[in-house]
C-alpha positions as a Python dict, from the first residue, in 0.01 Angstrom:
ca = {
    (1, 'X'): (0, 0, 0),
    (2, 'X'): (-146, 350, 54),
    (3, 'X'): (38, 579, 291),
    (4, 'X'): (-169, 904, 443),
    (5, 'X'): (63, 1098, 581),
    (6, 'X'): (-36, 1419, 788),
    (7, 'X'): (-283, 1548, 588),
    (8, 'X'): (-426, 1840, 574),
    (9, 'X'): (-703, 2024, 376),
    (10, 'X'): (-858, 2413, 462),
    (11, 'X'): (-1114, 2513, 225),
    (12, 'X'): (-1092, 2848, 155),
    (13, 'X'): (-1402, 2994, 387),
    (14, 'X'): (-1140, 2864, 643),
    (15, 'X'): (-1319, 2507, 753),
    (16, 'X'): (-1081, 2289, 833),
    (17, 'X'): (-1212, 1951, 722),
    (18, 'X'): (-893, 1696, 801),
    (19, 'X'): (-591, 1798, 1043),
    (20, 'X'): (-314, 1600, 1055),
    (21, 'X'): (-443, 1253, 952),
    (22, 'X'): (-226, 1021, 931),
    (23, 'X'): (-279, 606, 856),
    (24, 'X'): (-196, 360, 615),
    (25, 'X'): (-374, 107, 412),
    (26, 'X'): (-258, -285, 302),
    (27, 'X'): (-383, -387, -31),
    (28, 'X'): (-611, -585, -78),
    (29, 'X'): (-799, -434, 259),
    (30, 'X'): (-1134, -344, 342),
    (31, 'X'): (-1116, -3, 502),
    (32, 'X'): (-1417, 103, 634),
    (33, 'X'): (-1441, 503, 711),
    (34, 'X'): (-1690, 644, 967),
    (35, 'X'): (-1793, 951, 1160),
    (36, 'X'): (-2034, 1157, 1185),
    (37, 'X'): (-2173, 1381, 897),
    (38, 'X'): (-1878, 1701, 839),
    (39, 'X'): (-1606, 1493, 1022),
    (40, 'X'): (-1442, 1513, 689),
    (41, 'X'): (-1504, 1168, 553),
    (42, 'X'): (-1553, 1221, 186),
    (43, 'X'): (-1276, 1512, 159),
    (44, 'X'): (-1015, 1234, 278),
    (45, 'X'): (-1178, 1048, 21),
    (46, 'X'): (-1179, 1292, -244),
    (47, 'X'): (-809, 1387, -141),
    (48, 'X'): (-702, 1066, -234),
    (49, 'X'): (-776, 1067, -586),
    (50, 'X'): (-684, 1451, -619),
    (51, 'X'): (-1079, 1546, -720),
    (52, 'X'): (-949, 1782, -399),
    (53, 'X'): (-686, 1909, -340),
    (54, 'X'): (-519, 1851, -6),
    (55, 'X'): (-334, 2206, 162),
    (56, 'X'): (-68, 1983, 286),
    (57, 'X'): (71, 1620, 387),
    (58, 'X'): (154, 1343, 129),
    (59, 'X'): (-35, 1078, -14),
    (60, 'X'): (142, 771, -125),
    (61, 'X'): (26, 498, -312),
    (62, 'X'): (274, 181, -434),
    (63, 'X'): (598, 456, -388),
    (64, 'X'): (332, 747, -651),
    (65, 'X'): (305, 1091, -463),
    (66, 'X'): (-18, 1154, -570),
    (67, 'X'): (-4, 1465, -409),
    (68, 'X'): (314, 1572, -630),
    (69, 'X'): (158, 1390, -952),
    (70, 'X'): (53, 1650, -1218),
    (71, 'X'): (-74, 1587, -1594),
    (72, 'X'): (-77, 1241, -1742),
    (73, 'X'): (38, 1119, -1377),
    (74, 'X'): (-267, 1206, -1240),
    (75, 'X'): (-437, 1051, -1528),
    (76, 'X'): (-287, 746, -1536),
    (77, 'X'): (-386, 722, -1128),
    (78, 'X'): (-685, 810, -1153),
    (79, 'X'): (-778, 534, -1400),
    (80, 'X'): (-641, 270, -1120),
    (81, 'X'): (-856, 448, -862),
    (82, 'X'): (-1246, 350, -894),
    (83, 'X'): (-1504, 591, -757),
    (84, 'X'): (-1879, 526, -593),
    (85, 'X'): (-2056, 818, -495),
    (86, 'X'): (-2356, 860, -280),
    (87, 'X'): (-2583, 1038, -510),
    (88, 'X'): (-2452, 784, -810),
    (89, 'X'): (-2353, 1086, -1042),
    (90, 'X'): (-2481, 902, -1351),
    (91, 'X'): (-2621, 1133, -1695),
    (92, 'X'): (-2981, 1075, -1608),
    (93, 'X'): (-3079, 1076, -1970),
    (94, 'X'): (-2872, 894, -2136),
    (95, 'X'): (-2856, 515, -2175),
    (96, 'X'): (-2669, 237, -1895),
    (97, 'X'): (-2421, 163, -2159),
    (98, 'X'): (-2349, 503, -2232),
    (99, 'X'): (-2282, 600, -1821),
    (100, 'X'): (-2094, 289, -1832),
    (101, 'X'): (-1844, 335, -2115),
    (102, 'X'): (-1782, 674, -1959),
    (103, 'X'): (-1555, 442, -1715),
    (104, 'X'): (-1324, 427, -2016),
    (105, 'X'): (-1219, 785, -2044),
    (106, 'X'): (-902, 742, -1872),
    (107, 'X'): (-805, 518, -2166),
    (108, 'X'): (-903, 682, -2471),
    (109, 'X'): (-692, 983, -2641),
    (110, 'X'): (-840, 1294, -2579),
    (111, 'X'): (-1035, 1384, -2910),
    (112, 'X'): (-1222, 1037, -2929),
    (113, 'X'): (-1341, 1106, -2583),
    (114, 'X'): (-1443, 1428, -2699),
    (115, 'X'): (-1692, 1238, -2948),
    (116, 'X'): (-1756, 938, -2677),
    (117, 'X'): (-1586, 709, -2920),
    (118, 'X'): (-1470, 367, -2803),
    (119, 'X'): (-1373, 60, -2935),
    (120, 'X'): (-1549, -286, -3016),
    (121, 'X'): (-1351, -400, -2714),
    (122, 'X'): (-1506, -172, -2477),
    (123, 'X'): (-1844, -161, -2607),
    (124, 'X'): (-1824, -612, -2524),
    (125, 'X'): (-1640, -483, -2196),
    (126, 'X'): (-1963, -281, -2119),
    (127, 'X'): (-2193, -621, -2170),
    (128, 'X'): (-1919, -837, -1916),
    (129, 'X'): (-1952, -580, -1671),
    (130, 'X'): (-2284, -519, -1680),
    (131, 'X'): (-2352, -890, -1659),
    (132, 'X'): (-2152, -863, -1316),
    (133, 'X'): (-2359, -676, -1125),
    (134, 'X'): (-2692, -804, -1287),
    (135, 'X'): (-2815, -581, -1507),
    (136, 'X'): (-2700, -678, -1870),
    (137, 'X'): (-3097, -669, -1940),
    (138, 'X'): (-3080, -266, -1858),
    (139, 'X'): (-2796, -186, -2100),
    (140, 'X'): (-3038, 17, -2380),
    (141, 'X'): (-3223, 187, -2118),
    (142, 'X'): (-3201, 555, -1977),
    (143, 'X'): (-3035, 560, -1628),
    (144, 'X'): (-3339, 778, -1496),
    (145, 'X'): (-3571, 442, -1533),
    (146, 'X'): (-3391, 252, -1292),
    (147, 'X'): (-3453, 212, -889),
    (148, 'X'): (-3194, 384, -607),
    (149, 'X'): (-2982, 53, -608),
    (150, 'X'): (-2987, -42, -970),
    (151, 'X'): (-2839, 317, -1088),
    (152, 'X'): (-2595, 266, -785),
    (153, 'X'): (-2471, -75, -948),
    (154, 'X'): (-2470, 114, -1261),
    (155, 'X'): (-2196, 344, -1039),
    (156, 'X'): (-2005, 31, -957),
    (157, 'X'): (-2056, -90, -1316),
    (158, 'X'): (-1851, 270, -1439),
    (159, 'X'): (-1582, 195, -1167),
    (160, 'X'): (-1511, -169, -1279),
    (161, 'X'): (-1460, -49, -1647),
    (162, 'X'): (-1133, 166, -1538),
    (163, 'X'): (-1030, -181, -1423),
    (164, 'X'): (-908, -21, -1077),
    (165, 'X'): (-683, -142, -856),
    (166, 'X'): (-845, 63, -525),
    (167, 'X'): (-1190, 156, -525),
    (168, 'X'): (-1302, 448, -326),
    (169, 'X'): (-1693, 453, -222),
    (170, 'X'): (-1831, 770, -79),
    (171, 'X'): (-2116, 655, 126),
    (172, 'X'): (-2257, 435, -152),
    (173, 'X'): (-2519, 293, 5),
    (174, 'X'): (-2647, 653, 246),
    (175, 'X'): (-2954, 663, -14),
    (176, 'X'): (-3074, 381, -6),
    (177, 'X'): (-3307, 93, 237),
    (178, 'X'): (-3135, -175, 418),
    (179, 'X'): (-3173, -424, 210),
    (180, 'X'): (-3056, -254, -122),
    (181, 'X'): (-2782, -100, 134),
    (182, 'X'): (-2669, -498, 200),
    (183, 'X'): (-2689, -579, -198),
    (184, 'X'): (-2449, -317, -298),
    (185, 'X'): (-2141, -395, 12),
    (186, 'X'): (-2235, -764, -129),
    (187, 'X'): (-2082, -632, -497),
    (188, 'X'): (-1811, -473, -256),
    (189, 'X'): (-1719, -714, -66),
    (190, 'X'): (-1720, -933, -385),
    (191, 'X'): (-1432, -740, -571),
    (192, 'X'): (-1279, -705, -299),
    (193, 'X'): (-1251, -1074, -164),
    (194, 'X'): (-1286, -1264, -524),
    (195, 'X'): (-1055, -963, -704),
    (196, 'X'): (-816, -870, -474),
    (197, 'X'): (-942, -511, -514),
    (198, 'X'): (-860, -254, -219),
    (199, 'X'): (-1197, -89, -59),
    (200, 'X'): (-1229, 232, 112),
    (201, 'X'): (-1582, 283, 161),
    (202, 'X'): (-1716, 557, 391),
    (203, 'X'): (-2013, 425, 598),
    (204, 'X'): (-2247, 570, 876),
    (205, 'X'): (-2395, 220, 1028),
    (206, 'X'): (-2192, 24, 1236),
    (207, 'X'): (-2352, -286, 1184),
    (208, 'X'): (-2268, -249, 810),
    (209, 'X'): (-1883, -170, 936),
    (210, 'X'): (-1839, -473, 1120),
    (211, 'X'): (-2042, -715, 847),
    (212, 'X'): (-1831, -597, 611),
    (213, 'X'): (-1508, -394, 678),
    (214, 'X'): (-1189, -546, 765),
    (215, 'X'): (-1022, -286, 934),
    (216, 'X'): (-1193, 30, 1032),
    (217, 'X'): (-1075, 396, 1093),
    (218, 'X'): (-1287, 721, 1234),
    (219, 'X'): (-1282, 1077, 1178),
    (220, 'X'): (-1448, 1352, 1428),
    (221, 'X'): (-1360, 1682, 1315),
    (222, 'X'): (-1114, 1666, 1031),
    (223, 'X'): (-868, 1438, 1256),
    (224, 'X'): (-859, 1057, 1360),
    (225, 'X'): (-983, 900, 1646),
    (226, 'X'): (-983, 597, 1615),
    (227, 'X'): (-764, 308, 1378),
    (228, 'X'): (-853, -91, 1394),
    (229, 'X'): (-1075, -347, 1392),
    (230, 'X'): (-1428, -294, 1368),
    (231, 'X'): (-1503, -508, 1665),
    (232, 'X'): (-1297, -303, 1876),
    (233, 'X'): (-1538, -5, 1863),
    (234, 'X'): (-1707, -21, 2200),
    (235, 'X'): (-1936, 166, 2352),
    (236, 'X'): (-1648, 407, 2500),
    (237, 'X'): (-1489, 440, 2149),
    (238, 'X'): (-1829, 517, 2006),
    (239, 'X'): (-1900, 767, 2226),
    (240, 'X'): (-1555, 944, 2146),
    (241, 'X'): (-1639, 914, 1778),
    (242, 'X'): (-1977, 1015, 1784),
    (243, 'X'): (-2037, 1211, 2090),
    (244, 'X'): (-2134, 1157, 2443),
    (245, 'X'): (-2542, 1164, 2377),
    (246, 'X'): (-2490, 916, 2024),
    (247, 'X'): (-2676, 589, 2055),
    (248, 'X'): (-2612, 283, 1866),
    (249, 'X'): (-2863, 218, 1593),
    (250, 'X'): (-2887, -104, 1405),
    (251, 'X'): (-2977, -101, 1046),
    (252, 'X'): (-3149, -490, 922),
}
């Protein structure tokens, strides 16, 4: 279970991006994060896996502060924790299997990382994951070749090798067309109904939230407004998330 308790982060040009939020999260869920752009959707997610660091409140995940972790604790929780970003931070130039094995940093002592050494074990990990999300034909080629959604399964690809137990998905699918958009929650959903793996995926369409959240929770300026089940977002709660002149639009 993950625990959010009261948290807090002020950047330092005094923005306040999450006050006081507060919520917790059964494994094995689907959590589904929306607002609208600023409400402070990927610093909560970014907080949770210490890439930022919260000003105050607690983060708890199976009885780990992660906000009182330090050194090899973070280390060893951040390997559990999978990322998916929106812009698929992949090394352009270099090959899938290389962006892949980069997955398996968290694992590997520090001066064969340095040299991007692995194992015969990881580099056959690489081809099983790969195969996963359907592209063990791409595994030679530079990531720069590939299409929007192929590079971002390349992202999910990375996550899987850390063999997480949570996966944390930072509007994964905000780049790209509907129908790429549905193929990647597909590989979401997947882990996360056929692996057991925990989801928290930040989202903007709400169509998207209810196909394929289980639970749902809202940010509008840094604090929550709203915790449950997507289809409990009516048109008065979607107002109060997104503002009184917001209309509902459907993505296919």
């Amino acid at each position: 279970m993950l625990k959010i308790e009261n948290l807090c982060k002020t950047y330092p040009n005094g923005t306040q991006a999450l006050n006081g939020v507060s919520f917790e999260v059964e494994e094995g869920e689907f959590l589904a994060v929306i607002g609208l752009s600023g409400s402070g959707k990927s610093t909560l997610l970014r907080c949770i896996n210490r890439l930022i660091e919260p000003t105050s409140g607690k983060i708890i995940w199976n009885d780990l502060d992660i906000t009182a972790a330090t050194g090899k604790e973070i280390r060893f929780i951040r390997r559990q924790i999978g990322m998916i970003f929106q812009q698929f931070n992949l090394v352009k130039r270099s090959s899938v299997s290389t962006n892949v094995l980069s997955g398996r940093l968290g694992y590997v002592p520090t001066i064969p990382s340095l040299f991007h050494v692995f194992s015969k074990d990881d580099h056959e990990r690489v081809k099983k994951t790969l195969d996963m999300v359907g592209l063990a034909d791409k595994i030679d080629v530079r990531a720069d070749s590939l299409s929007g959604g192929q590079q971002q399964r390349v992202g999910i690809a990375r996550a899987l090798m850390q063999e997480p137990k949570m996966i944390l998905a930072d509007e994964p699918v905000a780049s790209l067309d509907p129908v790429l958009a549905h193929s990647i929650l597909k590989y979401l959903e997947k882990l996360n109904k056929d692996y057991g793996m925990t989801v928290i995926c930040s989202l903007h369409f709400l169509d998207l939230v209810h196909r394929y959240a289980t639970r749902a929770i809202a940010l509008n300026e840094g604090r929550l407004v709203f915790e449950g089940l997507p289809k409990e977002i009516d048109d008065a709660q979607f107002k109060h998330i997104y503002g009184k002149e917001a209309e509902r639009i459907e993505i296919i």
